[in-house]
C-alpha positions as CSV (number, residue, x, y, z in Angstrom):
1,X,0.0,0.0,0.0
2,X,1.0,3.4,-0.9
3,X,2.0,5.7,1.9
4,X,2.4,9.1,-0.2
5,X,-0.1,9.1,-3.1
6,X,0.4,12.4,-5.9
7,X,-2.2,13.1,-8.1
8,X,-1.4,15.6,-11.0
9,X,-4.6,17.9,-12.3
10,X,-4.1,18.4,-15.8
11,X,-6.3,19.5,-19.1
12,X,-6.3,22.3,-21.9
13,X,-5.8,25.9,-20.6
14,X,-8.7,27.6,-18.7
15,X,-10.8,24.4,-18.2
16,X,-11.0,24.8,-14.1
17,X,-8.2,22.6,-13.4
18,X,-7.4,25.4,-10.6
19,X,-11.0,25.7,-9.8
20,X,-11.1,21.9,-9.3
21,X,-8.7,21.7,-7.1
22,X,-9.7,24.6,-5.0
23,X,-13.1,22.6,-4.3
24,X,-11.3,19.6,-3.7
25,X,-9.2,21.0,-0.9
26,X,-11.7,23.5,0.2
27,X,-9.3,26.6,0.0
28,X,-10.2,29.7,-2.4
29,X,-6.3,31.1,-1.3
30,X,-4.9,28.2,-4.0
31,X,-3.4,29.6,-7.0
32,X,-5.3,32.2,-9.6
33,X,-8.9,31.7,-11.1
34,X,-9.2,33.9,-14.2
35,X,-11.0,33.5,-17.6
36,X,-7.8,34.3,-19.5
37,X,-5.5,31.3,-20.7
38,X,-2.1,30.4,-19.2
39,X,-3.2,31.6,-15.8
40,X,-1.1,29.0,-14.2
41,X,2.5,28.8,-15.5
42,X,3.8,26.4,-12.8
43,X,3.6,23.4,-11.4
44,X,2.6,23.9,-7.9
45,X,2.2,21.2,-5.2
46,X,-0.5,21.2,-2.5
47,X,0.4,18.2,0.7
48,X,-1.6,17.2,3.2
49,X,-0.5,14.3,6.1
50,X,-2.6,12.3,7.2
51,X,-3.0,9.5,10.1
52,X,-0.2,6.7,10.3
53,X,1.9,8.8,8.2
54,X,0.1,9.1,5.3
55,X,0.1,11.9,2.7
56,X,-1.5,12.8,-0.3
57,X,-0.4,15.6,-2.5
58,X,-2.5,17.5,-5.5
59,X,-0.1,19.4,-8.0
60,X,-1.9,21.9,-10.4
61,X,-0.1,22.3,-13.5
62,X,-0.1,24.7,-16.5
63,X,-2.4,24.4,-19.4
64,X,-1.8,22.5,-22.3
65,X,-1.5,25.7,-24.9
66,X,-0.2,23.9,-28.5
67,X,-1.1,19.9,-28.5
68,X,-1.4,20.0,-31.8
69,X,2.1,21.3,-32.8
70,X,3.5,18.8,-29.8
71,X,1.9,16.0,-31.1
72,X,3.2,16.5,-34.3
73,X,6.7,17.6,-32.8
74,X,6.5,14.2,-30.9
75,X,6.1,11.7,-33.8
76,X,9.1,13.4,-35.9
77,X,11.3,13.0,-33.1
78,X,10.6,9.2,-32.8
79,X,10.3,8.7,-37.1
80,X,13.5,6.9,-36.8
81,X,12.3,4.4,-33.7
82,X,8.9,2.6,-34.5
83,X,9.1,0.4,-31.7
84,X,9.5,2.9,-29.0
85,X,6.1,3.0,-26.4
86,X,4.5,5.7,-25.5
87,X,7.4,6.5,-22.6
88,X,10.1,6.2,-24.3
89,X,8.1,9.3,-26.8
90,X,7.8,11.1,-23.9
91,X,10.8,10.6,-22.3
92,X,12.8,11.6,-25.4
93,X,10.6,14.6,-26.1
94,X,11.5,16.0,-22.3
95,X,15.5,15.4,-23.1
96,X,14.9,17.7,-26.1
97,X,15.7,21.3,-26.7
98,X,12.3,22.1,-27.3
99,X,10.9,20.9,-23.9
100,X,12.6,24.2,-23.1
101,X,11.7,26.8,-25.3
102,X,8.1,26.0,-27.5
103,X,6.8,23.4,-25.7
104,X,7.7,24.5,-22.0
105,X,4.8,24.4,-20.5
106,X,3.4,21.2,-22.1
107,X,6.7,19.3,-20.9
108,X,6.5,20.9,-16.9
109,X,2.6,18.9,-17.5
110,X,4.2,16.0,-18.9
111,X,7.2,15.3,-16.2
112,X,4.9,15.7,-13.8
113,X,2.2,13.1,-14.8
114,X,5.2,10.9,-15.0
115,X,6.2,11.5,-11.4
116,X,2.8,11.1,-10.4
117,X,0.7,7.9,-9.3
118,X,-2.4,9.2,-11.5
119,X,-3.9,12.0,-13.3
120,X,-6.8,13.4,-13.3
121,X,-7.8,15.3,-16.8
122,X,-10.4,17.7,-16.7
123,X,-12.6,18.9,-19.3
124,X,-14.9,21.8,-19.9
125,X,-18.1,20.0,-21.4
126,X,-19.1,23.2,-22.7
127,X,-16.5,23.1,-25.4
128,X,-17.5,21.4,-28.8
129,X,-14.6,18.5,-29.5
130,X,-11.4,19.9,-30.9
131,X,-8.6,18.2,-32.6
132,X,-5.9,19.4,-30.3
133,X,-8.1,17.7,-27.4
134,X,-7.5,14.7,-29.1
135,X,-3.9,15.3,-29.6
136,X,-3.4,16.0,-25.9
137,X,-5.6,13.3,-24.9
138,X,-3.3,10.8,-26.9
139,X,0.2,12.8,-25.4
140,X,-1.3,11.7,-21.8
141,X,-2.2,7.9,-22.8
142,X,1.4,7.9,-23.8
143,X,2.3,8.1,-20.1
144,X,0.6,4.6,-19.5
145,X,-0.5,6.3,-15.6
146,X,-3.9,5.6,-14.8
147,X,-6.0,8.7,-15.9
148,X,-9.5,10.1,-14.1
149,X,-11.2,12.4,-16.8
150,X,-13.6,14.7,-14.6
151,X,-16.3,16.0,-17.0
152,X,-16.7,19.9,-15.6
153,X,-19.1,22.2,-15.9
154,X,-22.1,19.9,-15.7
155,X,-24.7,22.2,-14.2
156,X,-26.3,22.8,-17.3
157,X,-27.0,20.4,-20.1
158,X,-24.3,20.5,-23.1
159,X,-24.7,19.2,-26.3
160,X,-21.1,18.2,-26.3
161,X,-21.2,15.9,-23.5
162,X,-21.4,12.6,-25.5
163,X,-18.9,13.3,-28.3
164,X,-16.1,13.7,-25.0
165,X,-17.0,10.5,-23.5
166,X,-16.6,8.6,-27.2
167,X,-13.6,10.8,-27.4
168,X,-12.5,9.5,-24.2
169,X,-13.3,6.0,-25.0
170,X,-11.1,6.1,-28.3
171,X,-8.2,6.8,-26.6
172,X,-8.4,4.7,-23.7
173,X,-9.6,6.4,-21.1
174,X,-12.9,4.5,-19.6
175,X,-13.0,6.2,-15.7
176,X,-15.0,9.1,-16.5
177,X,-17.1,10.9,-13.5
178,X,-19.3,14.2,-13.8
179,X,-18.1,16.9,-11.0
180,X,-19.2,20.6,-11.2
181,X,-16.2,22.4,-9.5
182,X,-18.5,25.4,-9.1
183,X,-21.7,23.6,-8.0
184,X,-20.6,20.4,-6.4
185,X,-22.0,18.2,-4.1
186,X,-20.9,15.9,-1.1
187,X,-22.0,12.6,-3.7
188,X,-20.1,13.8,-6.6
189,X,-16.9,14.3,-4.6
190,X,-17.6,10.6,-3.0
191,X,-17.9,9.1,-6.4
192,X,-14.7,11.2,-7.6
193,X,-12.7,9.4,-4.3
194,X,-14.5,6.1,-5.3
195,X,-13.5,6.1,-9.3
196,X,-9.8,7.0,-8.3
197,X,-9.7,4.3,-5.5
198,X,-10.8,1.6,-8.4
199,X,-8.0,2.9,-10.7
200,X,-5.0,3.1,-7.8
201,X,-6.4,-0.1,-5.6
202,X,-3.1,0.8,-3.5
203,X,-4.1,4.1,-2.7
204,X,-7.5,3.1,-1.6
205,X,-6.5,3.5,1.9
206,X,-5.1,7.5,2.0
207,X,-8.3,8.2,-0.4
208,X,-10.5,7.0,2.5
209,X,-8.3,9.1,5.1
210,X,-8.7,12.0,2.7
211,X,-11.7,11.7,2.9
212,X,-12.7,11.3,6.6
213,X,-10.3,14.2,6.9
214,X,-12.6,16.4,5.2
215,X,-15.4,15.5,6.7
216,X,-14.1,15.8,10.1
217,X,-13.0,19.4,8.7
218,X,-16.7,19.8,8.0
219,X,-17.8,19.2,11.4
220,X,-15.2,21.1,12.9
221,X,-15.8,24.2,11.2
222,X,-19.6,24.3,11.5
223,X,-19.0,24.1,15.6
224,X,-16.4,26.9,15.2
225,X,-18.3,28.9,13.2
226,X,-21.4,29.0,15.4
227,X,-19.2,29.8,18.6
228,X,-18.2,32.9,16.5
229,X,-21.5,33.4,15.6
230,X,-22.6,33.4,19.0
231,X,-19.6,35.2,20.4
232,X,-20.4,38.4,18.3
233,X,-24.1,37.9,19.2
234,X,-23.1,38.5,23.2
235,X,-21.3,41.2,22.6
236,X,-23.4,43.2,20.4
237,X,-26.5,42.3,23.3
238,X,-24.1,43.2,25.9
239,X,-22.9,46.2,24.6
240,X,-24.3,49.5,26.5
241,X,-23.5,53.3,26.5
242,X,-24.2,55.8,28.8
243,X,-25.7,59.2,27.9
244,X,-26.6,62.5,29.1
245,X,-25.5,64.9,25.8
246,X,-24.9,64.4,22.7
247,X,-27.1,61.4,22.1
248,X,-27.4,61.3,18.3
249,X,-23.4,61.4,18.5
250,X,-23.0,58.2,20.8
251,X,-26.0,56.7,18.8
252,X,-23.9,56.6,15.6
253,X,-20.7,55.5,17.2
254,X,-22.6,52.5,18.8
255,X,-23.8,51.8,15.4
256,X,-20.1,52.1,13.9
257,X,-18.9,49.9,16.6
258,X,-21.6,47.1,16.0
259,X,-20.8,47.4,11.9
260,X,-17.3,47.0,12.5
261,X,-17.7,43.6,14.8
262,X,-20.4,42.7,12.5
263,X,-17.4,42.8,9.8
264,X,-15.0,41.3,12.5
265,X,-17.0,38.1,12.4
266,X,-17.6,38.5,8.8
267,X,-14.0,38.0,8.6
268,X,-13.7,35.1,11.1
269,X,-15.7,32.9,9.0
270,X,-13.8,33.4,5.7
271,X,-10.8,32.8,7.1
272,X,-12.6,29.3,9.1
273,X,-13.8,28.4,5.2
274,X,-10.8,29.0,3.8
275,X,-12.1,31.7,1.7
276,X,-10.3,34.9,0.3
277,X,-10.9,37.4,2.8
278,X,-8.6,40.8,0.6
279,X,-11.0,43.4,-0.7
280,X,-8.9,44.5,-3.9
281,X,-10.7,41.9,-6.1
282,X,-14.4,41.2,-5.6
283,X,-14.4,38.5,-8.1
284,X,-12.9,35.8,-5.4
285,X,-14.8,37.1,-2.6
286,X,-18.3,35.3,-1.4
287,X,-19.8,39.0,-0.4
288,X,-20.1,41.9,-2.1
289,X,-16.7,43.8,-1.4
290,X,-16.0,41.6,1.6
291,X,-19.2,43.1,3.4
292,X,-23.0,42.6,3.2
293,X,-24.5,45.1,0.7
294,X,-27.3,46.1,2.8
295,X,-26.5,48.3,6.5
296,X,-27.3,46.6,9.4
297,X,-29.5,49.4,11.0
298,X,-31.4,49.7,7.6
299,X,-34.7,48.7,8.3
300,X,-36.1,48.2,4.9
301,X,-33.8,45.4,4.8
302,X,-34.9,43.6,8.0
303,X,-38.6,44.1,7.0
304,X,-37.7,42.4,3.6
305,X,-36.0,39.2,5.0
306,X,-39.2,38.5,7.0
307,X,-38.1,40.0,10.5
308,X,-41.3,41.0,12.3
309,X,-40.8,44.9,13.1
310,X,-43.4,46.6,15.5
311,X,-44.8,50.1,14.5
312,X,-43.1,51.3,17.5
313,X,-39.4,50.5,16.1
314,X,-40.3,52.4,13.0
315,X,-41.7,55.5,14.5
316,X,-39.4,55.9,17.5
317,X,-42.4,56.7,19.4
318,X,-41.9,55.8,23.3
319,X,-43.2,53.3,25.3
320,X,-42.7,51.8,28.8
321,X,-41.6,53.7,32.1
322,X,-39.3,56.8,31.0
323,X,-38.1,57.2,27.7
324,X,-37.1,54.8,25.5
325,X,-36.2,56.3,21.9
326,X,-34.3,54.1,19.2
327,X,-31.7,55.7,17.2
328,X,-31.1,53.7,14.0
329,X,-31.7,50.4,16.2
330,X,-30.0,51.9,19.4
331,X,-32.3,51.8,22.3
332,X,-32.2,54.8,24.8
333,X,-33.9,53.4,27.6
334,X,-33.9,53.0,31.7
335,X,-32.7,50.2,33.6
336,X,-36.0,48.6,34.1
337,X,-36.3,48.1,30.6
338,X,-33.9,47.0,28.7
339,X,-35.1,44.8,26.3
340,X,-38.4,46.5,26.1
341,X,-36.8,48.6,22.3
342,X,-37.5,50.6,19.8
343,X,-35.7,51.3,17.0
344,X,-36.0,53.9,13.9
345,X,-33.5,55.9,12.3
346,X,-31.0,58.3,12.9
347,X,-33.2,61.8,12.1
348,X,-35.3,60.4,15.4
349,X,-32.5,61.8,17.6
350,X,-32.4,65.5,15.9
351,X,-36.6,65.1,17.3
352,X,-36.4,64.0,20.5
353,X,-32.9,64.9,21.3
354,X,-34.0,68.2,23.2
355,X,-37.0,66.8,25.0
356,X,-34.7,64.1,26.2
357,X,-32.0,66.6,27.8
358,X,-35.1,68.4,29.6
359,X,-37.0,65.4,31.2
360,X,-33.9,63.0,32.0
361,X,-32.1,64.5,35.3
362,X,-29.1,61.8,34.8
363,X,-27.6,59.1,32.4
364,X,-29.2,57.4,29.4
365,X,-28.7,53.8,29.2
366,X,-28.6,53.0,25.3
367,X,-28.4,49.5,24.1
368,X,-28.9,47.6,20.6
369,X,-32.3,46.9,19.5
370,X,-33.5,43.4,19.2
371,X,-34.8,43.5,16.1
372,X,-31.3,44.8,14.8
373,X,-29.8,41.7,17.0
374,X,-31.8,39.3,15.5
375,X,-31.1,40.9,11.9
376,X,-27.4,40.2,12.7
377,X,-27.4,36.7,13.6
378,X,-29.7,35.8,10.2
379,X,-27.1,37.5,8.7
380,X,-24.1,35.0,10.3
381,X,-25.6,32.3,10.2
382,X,-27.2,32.4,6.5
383,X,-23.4,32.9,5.8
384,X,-22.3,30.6,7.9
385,X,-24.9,28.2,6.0
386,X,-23.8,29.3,2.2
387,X,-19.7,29.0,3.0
388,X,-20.3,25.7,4.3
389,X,-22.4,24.2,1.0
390,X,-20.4,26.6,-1.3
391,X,-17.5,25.4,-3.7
392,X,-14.3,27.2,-3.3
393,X,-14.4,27.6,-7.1
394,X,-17.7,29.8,-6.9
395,X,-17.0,33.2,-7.3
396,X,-20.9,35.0,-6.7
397,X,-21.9,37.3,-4.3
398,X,-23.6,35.6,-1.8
399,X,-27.1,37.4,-1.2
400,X,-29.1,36.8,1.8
401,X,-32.5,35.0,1.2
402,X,-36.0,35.9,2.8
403,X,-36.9,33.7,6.0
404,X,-39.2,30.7,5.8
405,X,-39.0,29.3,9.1
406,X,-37.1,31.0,12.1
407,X,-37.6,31.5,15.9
408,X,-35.5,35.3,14.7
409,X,-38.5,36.3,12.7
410,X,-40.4,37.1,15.6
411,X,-37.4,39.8,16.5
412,X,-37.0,38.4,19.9
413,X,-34.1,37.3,21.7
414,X,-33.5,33.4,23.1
415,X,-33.3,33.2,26.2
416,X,-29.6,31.8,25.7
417,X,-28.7,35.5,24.9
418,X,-31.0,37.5,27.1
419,X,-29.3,37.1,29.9
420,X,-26.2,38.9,28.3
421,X,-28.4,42.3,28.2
422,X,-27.3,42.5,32.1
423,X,-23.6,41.3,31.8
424,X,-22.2,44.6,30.1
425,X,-18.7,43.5,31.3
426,X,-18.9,40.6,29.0
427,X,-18.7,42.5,25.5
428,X,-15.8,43.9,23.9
429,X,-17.5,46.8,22.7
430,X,-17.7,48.3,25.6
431,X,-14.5,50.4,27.6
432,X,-14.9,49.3,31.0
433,X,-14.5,46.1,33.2
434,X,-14.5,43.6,30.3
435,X,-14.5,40.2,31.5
436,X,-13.8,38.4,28.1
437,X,-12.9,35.3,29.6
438,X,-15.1,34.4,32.0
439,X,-16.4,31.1,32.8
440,X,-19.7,32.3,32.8
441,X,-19.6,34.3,29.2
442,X,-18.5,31.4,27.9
443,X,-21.3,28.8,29.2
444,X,-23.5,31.1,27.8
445,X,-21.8,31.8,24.4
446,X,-21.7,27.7,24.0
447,X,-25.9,27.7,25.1
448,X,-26.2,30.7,21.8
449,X,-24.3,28.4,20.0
450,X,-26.1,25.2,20.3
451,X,-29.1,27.1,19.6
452,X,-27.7,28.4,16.3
């Protein structure tokens, strides 16, 4: 049995080799994903170790730009030795002078599936036949290593699908298995594992660690992200201000400060996913610029996801003892009611602002709304939801979808998370007597989370 298995992704230029392997590893950092050819112009090696010593190790390799001309180049070089194999074509093509200057990029392909224990061609089904598919596909056979073609790109119906696989089948290559590298699922990637364990029966045993490996990644990120989830969730509910002046002025930096841990958890769960987290290039980015495009205190956008929103919240009328005004989904409110919010938006304070500094003798407590609370954590977790069930490969924004079933509609706390509005010292946010690591903020960020 093999204990280091190396598996070469190879194909024409701009077919998703990169993209593949992204998905397959579950890291959107790997290499560059562009629609122009010749992205990739080295061979670059990806190793994972596994139990007992094991390892398996992907290497994505440049495009195959000029098969034709190679395959041509190829059979001149060897007119002189008929009974040469496929190898020995190979091996006297990479000794040549060309396998430096024309073909350099189809040799680095070639020495590489020759160091490696399989290949596995990919193919963009979307593309009619070509001859210099069937040139390269014939360079490969030469290398007599057992060859997975992946047939990409299968989300939609193509009308080329069938001429690949008789293609395929002409040359020799009979292991063929469908696998969208932008839309895949958990089956596909089992019967991907499954066709290469039939082909490498000695590698059957690091394909099945690899595999438990990734599913134990899996579970292990969907517990960290909902800790995170849960961890910005206390803060934001414990987080309090106190106010005599200038309330519309605290209101907006309490509003700044929940955006920015909104974005801090944002940030937390790309990098648990393994997804690109730089803003310079939206097109590898699962959100809009890194961020959601709608503002947390917008409340057009809560309404629209399904988040029940009381008349009160959008007035900023007051209710309860005192007075309890909502800036932008900041509560201003007494002690004996926190929880008891309104919310509205930030022109509420330039209204009330003047009535409040006449008929409060001292301090203002201002909290976050619920509503605006619950909006957050629909927001977390639907992410948390899409980077977990999205390919590494898949480059859309990820937009949030209306609610059909959800305890958050109702724009009430749990119970798990209540408690937090009279533990101030337990978020962040705030300046004073922060008790991050207490036993007790911790019990009840891991209750949040198993509610998540």
């Amino acid at each position: 049995m093999l204990n280091e298995l190396n598996l070469a992704i190879v194909g024409h230029t701009n077919v998703g080799k990169t993209s593949l392997l992204r998905t397959l590893i579950q890291d959107s950092d790997l290499g560059v994903v562009s629609d122009k050819p010749g992205t990739t112009r080295h061979v670059e090696a990806i190793k994972f170790s596994l139990e007992r010593e094991k390892k398996i190790i992907f290497y994505d390799t440049p495009g195959l730009e000029d098969s034709i001309a190679l395959f041509d180049y190829v059979q001149r070089l060897n007119s002189d030795f008929p009974k040469q194999d496929g190898i020995d074509k190979l091996q006297q093509f990479l000794t040549s002078p060309e396998a430096n200057y024309q073909f350099e990029q189809e040799a680095k392909v070639i020495r590489q599936v020759l160091n490696s224990h399989a290949a596995i061609y990919v193919i963009d089904i979307r593309e009619p036949v070509l001859e210099k598919y069937h040139d390269e596909l014939a360079l490969l056979a030469y290398s007599d290593k057992p060859i997975l073609a992946v047939l990409n790109f299968v989300a939609e119906a193509s009308p080329y699908e069938s001429a690949w696989k008789q293609l395929l089948s002409r040359v020799g290559i009979h292991m063929q298995v469908r696998f969208d590298a932008v839309f895949p699922s958990i089956e596909g990637e089992q019967r991907l594992y499954h066709s290469l364990s039939l082909l490498l029966d000695s590698a059957s045993s690091i394909l099945n660690m690899w595999q438990a490996h990734l599913e134990q990644q899996r579970q292990t990120r969907q517990q960290t992200a909902k800790l995170i989830i849960a961890e910005a969730l206390v803060d934001v509910t414990a987080y309090a201000e106190k106010a005599k002046e200038n309330i519309e002025s605290i209101a907006k930096q309490m509003q700044e400060k929940v955006r920015k841990r909104e974005q801090r958890a944002i940030d937390d769960l790309l990098n648990l996913y393994c997804f690109s987290v730089g803003y310079d290039s939206e097109e590898n980015l699962p959100l809009v610029k890194g961020r959601f495009s709608s503002d947390l205190f917008n409340f057009e956008a809560i309404k629209l996801v399904g988040i029940s929103v009381s008349k009160g919240v959008m007035s900023g009328a007051t209710i309860g003892a005192g007075i309890d005004l909502a800036l932008g989904g900041i509560t201003l409110g007494t002690a004996t009611i926190i929880g008891a919010t309104l919310g509205g938006l930030a022109q509420v304070a330039k209204h009330y602002s003047k009535n409040i500094k006449h008929r409060l003798s001292g301090y203002t407590k201002m909290s976050i709304d619920d509503t605006v609370i619950c909006f957050l954590s629909l927001r977390l977790i639907q992410l948390m939801v899409s980077l977990a069930n999205r390919a590494h490969a898949d480059r859309r924004p990820i937009i949030l979808a209306k609610l059909k079933d959800s305890s958050w509609q109702k724009g009430k706390l749990p119970k798990s998370l209540q408690v937090s509005r009279i533990h101030q010292e337990w978020s962040t946010l705030n300046k004073f007597n922060i008790r991050r690591y207490s036993q007790q903020r911790q019990e009840v960020i891991n209750n949040v989370a198993d509610e998540l």
